[in-house]
MARPABA-753505 format. One record per atom (N, C-alpha, C, O, CB): residue number from 1; z, x, y; residue in one letter; atom name; chain. Coordinates in steps of 0.2 Angstrom, whole numbers. Glycine has a CB too. Layout:
<pts>
NUM|Z|X|Y|A|CA|A .
...
</pts>
This chain:
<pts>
1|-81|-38|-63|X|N|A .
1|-81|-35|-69|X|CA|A .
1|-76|-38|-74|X|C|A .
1|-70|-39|-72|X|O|A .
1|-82|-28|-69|X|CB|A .
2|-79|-39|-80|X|N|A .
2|-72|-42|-86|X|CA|A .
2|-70|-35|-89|X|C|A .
2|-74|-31|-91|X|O|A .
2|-74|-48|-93|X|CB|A .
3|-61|-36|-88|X|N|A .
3|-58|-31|-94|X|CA|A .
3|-56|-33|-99|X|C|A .
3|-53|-39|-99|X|O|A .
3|-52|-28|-93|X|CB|A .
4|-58|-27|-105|X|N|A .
4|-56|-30|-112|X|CA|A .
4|-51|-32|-113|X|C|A .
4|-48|-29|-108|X|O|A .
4|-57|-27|-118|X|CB|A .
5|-47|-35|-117|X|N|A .
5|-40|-37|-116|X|CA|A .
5|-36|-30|-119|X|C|A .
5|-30|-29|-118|X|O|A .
5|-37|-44|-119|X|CB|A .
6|-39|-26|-123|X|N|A .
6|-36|-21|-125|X|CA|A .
6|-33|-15|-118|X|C|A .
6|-29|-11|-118|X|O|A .
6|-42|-19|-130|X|CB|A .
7|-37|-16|-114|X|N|A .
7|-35|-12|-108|X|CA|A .
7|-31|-14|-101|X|C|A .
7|-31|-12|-95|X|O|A .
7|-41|-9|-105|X|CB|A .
8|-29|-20|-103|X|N|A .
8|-24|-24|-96|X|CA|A .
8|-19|-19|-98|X|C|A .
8|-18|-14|-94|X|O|A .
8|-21|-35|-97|X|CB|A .
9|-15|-18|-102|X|N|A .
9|-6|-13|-99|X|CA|A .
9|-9|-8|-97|X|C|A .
9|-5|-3|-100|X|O|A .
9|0|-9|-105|X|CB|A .
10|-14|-5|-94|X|N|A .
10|-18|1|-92|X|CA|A .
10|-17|-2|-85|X|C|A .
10|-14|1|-81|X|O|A .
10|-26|4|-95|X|CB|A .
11|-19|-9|-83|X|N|A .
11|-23|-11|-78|X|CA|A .
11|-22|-9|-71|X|C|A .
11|-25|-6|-67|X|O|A .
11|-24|-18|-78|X|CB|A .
12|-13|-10|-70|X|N|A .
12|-13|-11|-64|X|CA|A .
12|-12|-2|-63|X|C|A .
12|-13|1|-58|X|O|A .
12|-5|-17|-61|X|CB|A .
13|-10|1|-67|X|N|A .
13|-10|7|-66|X|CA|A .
13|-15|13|-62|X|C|A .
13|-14|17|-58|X|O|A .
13|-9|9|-71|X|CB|A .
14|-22|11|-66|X|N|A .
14|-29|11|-64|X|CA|A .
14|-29|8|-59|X|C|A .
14|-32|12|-55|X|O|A .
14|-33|8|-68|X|CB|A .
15|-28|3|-55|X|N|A .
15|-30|2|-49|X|CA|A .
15|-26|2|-43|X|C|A .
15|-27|-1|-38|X|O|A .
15|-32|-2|-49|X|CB|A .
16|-18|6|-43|X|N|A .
16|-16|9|-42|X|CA|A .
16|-19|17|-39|X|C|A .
16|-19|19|-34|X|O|A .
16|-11|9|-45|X|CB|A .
17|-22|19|-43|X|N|A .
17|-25|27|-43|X|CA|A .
17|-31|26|-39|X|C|A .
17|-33|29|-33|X|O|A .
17|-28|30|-51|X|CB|A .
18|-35|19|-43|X|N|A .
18|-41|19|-38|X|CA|A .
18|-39|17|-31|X|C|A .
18|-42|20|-26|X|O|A .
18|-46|13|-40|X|CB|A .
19|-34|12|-29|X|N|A .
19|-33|11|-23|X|CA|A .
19|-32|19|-18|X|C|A .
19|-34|19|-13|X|O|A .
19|-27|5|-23|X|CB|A .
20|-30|23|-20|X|N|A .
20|-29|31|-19|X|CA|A .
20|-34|33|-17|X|C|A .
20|-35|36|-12|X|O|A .
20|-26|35|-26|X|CB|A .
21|-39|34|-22|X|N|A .
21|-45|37|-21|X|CA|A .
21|-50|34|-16|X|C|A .
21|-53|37|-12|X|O|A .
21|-49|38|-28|X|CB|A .
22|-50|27|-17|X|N|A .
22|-55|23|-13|X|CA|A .
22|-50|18|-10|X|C|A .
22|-48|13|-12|X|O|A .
22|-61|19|-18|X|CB|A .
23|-48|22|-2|X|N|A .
23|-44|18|1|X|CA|A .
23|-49|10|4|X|C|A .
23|-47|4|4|X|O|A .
23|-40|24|9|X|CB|A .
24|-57|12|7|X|N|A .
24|-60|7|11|X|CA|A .
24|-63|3|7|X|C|A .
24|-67|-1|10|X|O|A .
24|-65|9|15|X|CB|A .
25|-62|4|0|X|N|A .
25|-64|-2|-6|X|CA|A .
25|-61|-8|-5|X|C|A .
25|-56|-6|-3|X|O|A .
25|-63|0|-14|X|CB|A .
26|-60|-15|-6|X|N|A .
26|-60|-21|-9|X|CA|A .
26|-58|-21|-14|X|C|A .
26|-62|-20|-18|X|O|A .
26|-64|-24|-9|X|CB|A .
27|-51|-22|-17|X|N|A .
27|-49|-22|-23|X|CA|A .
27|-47|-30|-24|X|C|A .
27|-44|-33|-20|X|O|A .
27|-42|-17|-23|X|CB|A .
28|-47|-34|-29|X|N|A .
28|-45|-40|-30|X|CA|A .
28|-44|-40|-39|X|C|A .
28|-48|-37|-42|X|O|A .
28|-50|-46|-27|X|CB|A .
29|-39|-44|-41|X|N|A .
29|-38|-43|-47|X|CA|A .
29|-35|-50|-49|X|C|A .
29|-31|-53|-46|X|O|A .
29|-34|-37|-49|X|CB|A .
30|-39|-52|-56|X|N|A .
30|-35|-60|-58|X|CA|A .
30|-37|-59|-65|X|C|A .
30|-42|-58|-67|X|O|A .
30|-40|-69|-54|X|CB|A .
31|-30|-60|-70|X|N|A .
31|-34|-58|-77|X|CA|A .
31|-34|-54|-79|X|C|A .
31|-31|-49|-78|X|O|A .
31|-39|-60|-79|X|CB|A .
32|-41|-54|-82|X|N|A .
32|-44|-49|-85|X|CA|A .
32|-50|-47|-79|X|C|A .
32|-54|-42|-80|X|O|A .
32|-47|-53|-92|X|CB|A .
33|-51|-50|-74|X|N|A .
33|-55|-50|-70|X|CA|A .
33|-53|-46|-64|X|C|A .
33|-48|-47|-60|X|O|A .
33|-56|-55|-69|X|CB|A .
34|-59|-39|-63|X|N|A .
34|-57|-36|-57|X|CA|A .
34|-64|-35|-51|X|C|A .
34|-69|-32|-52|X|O|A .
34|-55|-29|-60|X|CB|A .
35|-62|-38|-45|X|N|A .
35|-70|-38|-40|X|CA|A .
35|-67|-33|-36|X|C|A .
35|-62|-33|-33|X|O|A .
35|-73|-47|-36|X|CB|A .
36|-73|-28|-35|X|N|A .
36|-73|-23|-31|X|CA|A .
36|-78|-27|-24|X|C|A .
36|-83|-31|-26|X|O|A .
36|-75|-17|-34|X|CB|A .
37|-76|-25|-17|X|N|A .
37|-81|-26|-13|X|CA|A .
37|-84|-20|-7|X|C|A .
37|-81|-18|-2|X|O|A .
37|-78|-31|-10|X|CB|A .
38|-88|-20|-9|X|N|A .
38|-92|-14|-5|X|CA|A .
38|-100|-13|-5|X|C|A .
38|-103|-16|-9|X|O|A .
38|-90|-9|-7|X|CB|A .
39|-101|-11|-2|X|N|A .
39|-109|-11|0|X|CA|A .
39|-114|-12|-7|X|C|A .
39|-113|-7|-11|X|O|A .
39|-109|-2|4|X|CB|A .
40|-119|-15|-10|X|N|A .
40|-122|-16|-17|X|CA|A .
40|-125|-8|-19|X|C|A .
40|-128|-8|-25|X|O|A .
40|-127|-22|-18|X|CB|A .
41|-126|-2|-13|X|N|A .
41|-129|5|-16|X|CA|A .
41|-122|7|-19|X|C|A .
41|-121|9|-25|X|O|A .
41|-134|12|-10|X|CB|A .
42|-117|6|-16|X|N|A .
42|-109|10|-19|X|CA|A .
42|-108|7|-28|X|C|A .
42|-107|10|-33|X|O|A .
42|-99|7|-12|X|CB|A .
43|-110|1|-28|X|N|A .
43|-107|-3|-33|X|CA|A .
43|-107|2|-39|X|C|A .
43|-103|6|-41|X|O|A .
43|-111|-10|-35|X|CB|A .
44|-115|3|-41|X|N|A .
44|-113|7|-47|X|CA|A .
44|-108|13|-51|X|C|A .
44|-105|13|-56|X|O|A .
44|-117|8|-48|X|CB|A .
45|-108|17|-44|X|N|A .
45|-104|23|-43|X|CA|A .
45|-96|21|-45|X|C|A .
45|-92|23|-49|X|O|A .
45|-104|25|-34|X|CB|A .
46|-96|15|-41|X|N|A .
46|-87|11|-41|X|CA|A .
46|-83|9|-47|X|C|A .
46|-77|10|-49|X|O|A .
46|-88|4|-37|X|CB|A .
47|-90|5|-51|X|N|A .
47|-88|4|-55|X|CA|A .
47|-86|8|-62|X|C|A .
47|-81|7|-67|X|O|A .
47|-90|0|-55|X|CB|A .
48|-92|13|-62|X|N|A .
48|-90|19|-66|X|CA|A .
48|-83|22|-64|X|C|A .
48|-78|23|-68|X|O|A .
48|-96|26|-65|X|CB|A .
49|-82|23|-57|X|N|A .
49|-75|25|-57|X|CA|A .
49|-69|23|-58|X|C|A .
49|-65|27|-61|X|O|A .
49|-74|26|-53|X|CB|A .
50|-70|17|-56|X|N|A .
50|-65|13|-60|X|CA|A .
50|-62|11|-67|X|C|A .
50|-57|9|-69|X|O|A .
50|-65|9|-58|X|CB|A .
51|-69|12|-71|X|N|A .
51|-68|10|-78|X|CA|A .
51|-66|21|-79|X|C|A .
51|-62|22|-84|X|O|A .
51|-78|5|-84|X|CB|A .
52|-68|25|-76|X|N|A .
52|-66|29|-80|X|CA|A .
52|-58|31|-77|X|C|A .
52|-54|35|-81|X|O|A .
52|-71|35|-80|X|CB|A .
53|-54|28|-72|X|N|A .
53|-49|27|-70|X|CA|A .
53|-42|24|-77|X|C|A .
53|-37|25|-79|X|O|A .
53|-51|24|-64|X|CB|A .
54|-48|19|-78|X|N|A .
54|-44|14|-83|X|CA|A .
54|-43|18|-89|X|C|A .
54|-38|17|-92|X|O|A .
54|-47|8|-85|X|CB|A .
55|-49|22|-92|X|N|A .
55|-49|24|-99|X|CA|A .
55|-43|31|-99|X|C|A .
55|-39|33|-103|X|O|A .
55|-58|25|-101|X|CB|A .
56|-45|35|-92|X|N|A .
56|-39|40|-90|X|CA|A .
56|-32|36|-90|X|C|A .
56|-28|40|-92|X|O|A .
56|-41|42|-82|X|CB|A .
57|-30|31|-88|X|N|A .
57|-22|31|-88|X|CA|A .
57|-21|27|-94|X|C|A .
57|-15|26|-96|X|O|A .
57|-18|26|-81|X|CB|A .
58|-26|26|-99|X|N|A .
58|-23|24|-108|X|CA|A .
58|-23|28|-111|X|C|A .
58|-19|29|-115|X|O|A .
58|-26|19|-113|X|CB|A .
59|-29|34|-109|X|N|A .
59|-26|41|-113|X|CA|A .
59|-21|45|-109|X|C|A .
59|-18|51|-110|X|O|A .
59|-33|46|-115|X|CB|A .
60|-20|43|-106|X|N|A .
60|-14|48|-103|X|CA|A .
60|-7|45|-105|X|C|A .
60|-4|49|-108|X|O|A .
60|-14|48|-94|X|CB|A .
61|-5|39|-105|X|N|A .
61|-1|35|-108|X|CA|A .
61|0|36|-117|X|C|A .
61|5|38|-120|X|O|A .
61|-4|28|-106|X|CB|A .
62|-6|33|-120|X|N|A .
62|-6|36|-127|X|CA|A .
62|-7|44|-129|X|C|A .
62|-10|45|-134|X|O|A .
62|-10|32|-130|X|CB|A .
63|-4|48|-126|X|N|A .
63|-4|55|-128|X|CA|A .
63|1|58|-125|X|C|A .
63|1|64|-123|X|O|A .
63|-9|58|-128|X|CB|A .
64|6|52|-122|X|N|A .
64|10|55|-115|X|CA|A .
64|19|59|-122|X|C|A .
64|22|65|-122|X|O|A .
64|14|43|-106|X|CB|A .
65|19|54|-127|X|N|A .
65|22|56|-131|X|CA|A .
65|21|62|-133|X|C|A .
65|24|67|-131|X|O|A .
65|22|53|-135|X|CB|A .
66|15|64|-138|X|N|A .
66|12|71|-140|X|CA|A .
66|15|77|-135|X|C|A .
66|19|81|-135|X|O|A .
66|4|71|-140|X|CB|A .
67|12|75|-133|X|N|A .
67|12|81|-126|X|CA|A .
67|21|84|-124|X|C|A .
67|23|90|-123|X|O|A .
67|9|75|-117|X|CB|A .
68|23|80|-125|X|N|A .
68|31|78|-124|X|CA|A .
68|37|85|-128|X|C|A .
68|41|89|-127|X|O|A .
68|31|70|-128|X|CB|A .
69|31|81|-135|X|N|A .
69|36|83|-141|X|CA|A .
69|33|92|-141|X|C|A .
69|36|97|-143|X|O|A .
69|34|76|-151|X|CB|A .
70|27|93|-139|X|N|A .
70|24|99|-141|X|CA|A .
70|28|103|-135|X|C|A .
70|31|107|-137|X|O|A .
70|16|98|-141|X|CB|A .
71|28|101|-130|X|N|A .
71|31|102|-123|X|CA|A .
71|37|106|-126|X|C|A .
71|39|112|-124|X|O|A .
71|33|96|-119|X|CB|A .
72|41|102|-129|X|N|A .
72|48|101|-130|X|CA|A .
72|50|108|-136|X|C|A .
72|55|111|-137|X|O|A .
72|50|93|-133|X|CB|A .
73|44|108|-141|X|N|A .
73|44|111|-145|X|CA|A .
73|41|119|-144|X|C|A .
73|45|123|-148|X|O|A .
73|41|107|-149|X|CB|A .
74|39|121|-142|X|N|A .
74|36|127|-138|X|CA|A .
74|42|130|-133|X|C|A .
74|44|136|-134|X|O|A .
74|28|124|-133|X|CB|A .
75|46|124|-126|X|N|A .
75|48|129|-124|X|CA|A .
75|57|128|-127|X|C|A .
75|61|132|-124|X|O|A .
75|46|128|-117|X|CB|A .
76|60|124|-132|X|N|A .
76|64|123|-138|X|CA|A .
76|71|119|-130|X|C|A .
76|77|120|-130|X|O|A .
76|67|132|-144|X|CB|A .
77|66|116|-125|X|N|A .
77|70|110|-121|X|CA|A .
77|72|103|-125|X|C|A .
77|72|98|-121|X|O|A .
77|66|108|-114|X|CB|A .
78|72|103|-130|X|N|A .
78|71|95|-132|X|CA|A .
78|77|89|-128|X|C|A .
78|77|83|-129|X|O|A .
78|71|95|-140|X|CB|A .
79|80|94|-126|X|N|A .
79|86|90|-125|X|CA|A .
79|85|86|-119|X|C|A .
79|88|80|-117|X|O|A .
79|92|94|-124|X|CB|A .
80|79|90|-115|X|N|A .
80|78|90|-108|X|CA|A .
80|73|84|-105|X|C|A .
80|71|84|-100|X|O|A .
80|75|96|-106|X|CB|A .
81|70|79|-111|X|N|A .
81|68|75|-109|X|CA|A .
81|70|67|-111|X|C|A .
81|68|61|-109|X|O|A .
81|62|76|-111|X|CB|A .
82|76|68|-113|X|N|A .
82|81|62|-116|X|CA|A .
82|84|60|-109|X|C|A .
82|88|56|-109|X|O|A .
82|87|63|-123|X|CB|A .
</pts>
């Protein structure tokens, strides 16, 4: 499967996680290019999981700030994340 190039600084993170979840998967990565190897009934399952892996560590990443400042602001630690 091709990743948009918008989601490679996500990439290796995502398949870090997947490699976690799906220890007996086949993971190969080149690029933009990621080949999973496993049985062709698993594929579809796989690859949903993995794109929703990817789209999970860029929203987690881009809202890792927010979260932060709200964090900081609620329990008045701000000092505590510098």
């Amino acid at each position: 499967m091709t990743i948009e190039p918008e989601l490679c600084p996500w990439l290796a993170d995502a398949v870090a996680r997947f490699r976690y979840l799906y220890p007996n998967v086949h993971l190969s990565i080149s690029d933009q290019s990621v080949t999973l190897a496993t049985s062709d009934d698993q594929m579809p399952a796989l690859v949903q999981d993995f794109m929703f892996c990817l789209y999970r560590q860029k929203i987690y990443s881009e809202t890792l700030p927010l979260r932060t400042m709200l964090i900081e602001g609620v329990t008045g630690f701000a000092s505590r994340s510098a």
